[in-house]
N, C-alpha and C positions, 0 to 999 in steps of 0.2 A: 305364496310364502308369506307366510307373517311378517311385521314388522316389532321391532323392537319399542318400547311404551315408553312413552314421557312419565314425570310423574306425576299426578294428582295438581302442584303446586305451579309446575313449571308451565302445566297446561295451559294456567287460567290466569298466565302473569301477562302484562302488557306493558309499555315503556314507561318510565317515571315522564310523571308530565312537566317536569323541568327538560327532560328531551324530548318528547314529542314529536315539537314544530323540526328542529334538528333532523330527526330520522327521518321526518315526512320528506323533507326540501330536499334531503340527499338522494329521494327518489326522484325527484322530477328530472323531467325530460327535460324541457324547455326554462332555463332557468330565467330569471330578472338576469338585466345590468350591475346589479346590487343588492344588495338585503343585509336589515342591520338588525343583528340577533338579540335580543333583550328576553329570552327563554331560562337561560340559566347565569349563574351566578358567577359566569367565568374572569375575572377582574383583569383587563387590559393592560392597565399603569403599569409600568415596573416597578420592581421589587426593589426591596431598601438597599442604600448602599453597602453598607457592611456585608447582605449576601450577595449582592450581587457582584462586589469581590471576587467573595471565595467561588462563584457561579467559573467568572472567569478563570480561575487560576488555580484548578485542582491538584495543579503539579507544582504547588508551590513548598518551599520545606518546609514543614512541619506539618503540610497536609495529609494523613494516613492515607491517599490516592495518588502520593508521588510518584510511584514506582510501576504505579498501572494496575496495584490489584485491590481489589473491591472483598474483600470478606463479611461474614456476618460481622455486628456489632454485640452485644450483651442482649437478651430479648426487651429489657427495659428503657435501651437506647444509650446512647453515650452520654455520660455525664454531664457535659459542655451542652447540649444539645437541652437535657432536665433542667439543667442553671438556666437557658436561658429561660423556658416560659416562667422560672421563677424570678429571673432578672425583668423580665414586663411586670410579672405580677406588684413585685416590689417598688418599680417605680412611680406604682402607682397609689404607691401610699398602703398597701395589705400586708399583714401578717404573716409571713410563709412560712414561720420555724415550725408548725407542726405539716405542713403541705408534703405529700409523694405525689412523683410524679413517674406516668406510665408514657413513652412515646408510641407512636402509633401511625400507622400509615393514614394518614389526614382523619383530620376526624368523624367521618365516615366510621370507620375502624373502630374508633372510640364510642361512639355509640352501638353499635351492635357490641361489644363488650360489656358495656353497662346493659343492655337489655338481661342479655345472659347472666349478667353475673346480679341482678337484681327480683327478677321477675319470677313466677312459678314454673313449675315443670311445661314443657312443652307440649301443646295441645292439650293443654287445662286451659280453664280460667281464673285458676290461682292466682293470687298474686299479681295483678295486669300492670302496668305503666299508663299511671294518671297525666292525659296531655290534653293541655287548651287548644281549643279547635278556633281557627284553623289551624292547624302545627306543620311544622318544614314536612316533607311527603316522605321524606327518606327514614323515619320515627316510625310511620304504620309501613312502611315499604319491609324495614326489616325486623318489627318485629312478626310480620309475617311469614316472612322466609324462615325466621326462626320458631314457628310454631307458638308465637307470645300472647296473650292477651293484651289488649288498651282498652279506655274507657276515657273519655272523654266529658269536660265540662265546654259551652258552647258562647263565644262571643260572637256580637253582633256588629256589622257595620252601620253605623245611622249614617244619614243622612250630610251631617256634615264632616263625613269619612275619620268618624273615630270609632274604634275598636272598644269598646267598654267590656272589661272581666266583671263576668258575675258577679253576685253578691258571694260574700263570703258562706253564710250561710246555705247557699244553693251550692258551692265549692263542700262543705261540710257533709252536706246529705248526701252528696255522690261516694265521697271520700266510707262514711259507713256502708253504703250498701253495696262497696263494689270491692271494699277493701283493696287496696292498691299496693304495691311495695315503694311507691316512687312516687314523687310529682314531679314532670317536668315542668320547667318553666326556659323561656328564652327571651332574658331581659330586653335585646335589643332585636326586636322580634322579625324572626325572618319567619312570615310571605310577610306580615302587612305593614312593618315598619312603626309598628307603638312600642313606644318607649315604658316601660313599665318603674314606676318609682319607690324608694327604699320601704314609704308607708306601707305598699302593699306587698313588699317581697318580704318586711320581719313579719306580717300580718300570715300569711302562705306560708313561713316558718313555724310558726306556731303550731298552725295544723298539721305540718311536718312530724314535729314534738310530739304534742297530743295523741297524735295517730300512731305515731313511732314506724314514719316512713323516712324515706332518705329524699334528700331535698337535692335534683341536681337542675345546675344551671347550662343551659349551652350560652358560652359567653364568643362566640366567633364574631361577635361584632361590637365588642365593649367599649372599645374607646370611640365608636362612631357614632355619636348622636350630636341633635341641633337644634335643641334648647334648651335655655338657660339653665345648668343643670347644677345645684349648690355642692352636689357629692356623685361620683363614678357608681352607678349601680349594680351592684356585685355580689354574687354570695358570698364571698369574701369578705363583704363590710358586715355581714353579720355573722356575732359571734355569740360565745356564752352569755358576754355583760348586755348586749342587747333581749338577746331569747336565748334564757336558758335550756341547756339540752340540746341545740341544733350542732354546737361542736363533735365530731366522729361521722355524724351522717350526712356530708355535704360533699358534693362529687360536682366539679367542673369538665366542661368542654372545652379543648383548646384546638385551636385549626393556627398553619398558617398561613391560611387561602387569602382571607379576606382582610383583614388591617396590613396585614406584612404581602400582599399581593404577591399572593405565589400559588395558585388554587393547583398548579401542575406539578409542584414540588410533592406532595399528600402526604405531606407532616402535618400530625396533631397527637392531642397527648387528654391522657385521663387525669384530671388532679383530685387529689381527696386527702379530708384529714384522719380516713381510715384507717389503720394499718392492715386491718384484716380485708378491707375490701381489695387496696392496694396489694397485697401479698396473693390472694386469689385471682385477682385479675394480671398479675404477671404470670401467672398460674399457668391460665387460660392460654393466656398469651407464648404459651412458648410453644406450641403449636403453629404458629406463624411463624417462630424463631424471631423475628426481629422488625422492626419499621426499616424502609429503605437507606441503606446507608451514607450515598451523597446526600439526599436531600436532608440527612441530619445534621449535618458538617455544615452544610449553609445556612439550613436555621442556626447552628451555634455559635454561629457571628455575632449572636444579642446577646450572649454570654456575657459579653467584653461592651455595652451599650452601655454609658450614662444615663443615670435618671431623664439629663437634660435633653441628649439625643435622643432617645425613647419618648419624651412624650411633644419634644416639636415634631416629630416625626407623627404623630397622631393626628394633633394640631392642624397642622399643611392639609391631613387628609379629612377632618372633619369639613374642614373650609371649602374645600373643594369639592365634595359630595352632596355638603348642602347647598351650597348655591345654588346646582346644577339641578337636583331636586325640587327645591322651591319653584325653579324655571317653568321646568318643565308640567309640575302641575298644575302653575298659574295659565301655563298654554292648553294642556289640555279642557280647560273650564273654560277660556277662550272659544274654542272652536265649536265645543258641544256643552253648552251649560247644564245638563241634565246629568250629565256625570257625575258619579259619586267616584273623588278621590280622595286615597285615605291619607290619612294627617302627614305630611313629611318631617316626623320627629327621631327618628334613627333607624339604624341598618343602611342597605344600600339597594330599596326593594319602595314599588307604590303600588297599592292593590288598585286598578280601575274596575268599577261597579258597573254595567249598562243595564241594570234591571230598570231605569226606569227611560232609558231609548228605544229598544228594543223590542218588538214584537213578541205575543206569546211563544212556548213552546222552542226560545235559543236555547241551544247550548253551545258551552264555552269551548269545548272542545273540536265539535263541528268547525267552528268559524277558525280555532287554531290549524287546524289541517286545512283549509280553504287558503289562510293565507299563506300558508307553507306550499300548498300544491297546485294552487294555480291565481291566486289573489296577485297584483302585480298595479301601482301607481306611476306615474310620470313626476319626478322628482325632476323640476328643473333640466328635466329633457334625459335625464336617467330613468330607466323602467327599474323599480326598488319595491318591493317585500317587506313585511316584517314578522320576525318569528318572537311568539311572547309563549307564556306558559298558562296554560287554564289551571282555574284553580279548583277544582273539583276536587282531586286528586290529595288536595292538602285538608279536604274536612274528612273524618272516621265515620261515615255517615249509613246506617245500617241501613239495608236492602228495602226498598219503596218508600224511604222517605228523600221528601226535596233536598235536595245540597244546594246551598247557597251557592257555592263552587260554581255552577251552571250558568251564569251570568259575570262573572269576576275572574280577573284575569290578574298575575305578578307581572310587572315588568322590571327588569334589574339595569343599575346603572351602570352598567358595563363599557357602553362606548363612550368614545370621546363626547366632551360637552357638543358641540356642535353635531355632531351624531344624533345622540338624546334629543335633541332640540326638531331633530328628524320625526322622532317618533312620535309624537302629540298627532299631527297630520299625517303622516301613513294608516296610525291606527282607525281615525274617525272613516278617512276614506275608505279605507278596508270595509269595516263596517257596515257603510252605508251601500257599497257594492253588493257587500254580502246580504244584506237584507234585501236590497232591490229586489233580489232574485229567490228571496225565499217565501 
């Protein structure tokens, strides 16, 4: 008897390599004493006070979850919920009187949204989404699932682990001959943590304008960076009086996993000074009917946030991330000086390089399944593991060419600082296990 057929799509899918290590580990038999996950972006710390409030006390008056019933919300979210990302936006000194905002079950949600609601017909290559390589994986993940075109321009790691964007004009010449509807950009860049500055995002606007594509930013980590930085880099700080023309086609990402630690809550929101993009994309959106409606009410505690509460609260966490960041890349260059580690200038993410440790013919993902499935250290008399995420997975890299990917790995700052402080020496030793034997 026959069996009933996958499709085409679903055949040839394989796990995002932010899980990877995760699915591997969950197989094994014989696990470590320990194992400290630095694979995905899951943020530990708890969440601000204000939600974590309303976390505790859904039955309190005035809570629409008093009574014990949970209904849909509006499919654009509650109001309270809208005020708040415009209550961060504002306290940080941006413009919001022309801003809509769409909420969305974390911003996951918010970007396959924008694919759709930007890109060509499906299974074209109309219209593709212009993204700097390496880009977050979840970007080519769905716009595959949705039948989308990308096209990519390609940064390089040098040596003393800075990421450098093309030249403008090499950005120029891809932008004609691929014609795009979009450029992504992700200021505070997640995998590799370069901070990108306002000269080159009104510069990237321009060619927005000129091209007459829509300029969007995934901003889920804006307030976290760790250098001396004279202004917040934003789509937001650029307007008509800077670049004329970029007003109407500017589309934000809002999450709030990562500044407001709550990656399990999956609230985030679309913002634009659209109307028409905004009015379609709620459009779209009421096909889902709604984002989930506790975790709206909790984010909506920053509704009611002061400026001054809102940005010590940023403060505290940039402090905190960098320190632990700097640490640990100073350890890692400690242990194995041949390492390229890349700059610790924002997000909460350090790409390690071993292309120049390593033997011919690694791959990154090999060695992440090794130490997910049987790789195992002696940590102070504890048997410990570490699960990281290969970076292959985050370059667009068309069929028989090299991916840098295959040598570079993300690790996220997820655990406690003394945690982190763990991984600089799990990962060499891993490594050097792994190679022995290869």
């Amino acid at each position: 008897m026959s069996k009933p057929v996958l499709s085409a799509h679903f055949e040839s899918r394989t796990p995002s390599d932010v899980r990877l290590a995760q699915m591997k580990y969950a197989e094994r038999k014989v696990k470590p004493e320990a194992v400290i996950n630095v694979g995905i972006g899951n943020v530990s710390l708890p969440t601000n006070p204000a939600m974590m409030d309303r976390m505790f006390h859904l039955d309190a008056p005035g809570s629409p979850f008093n009574k014990g019933v949970v209904r849909y919300t509006a499919t654009g979210g509650f109001d309270e919920t809208k005020d708040a990302f415009i209550n961060i936006l504002k306290s940080q000194g941006f413009d919001t009187s022309k801003l809509q905002v769409l909420v969305t079950d974390g911003g996951s949600t918010a970007m396959e949204l924008l694919i759709v609601g930007v890109c060509g017909p499906a299974g074209s290559s109309e219209k593709p989404l212009m993204m700097i390589d390496p880009a977050y994986t979840n970007y080519i993940s769905f716009a595959e699932r949705l039948g989308r075109k990308t096209v990519t321009v390609k940064r390089k790691m040098s040596v003393d682990g800075k990421f450098d964007l093309p030249e403008l004009s090499t950005i120029e010449a891809v932008i004609k001959e691929s014609k795009p509807a979009a450029l992504l950009v992700i200021p505070y860049d997640n995998p590799t943590g370069q901070l990108y500055d306002m000269t080159t995002m009104k510069a990237l606007a321009e060619l927005c304008v000129k091209y007459n594509l829509w300029m969007v930013s995934d901003e889920a980590y804006r307030e976290l960076f760790y250098v001396d930085n004279p202004e917040l880099v934003s789509i937001w700080g650029i307007t008509d009086k800077e670049v004329p023309g970029i007003e109407g086609r500017r589309i934000g990402i809002e999450t709030a996993s990562k500044v407001w630690n709550a990656c399990g809550l999956r609230i985030g929101a679309i913002v634009t000074d659209s109307p028409e993009f905004a009015n379609r994309c709620q459009a779209e959106y009421t096909a889902n009917l709604c984002a989930n409606a506790i975790g709206q009410y909790i984010f909506g505690a920053l509704a009611h946030q002061s400026k001054e509460e809102l940005n010590n609260w940023c403060r505290d966490l940039r402090n905190y991330y960098g320190d632990t960041i700097k640490r640990v890349s100073a350890r890692f260059k400690e242990l194995e000086p041949r390492l390229i580690i890349s700059s610790p200038d924002a997000s909460i993410y350090s790409v390690i390089d071993v292309r120049d440790v390593v033997k011919p013919g690694f791959d990154s993902i090999d060695f992440t399944l090794f130490c997910a499935g049987e790789g195992v250290v002696d940590m102070d008399g504890v048997s410990t593991t570490l699960l990281c995420a290969p970076m292959k997975g985050f370059y667009d890299i068309p069929a028989g060419e090299a991916n840098p990917g295959s040598t570079q790995f993300r690790i996220s700052y997820v655990e406690s600082p003394e945690g982190m402080m763990k991984v600089p020496e799990l990962f060499v030793e891993l490594l050097r296990q792994y190679e022995a034997n290869r």
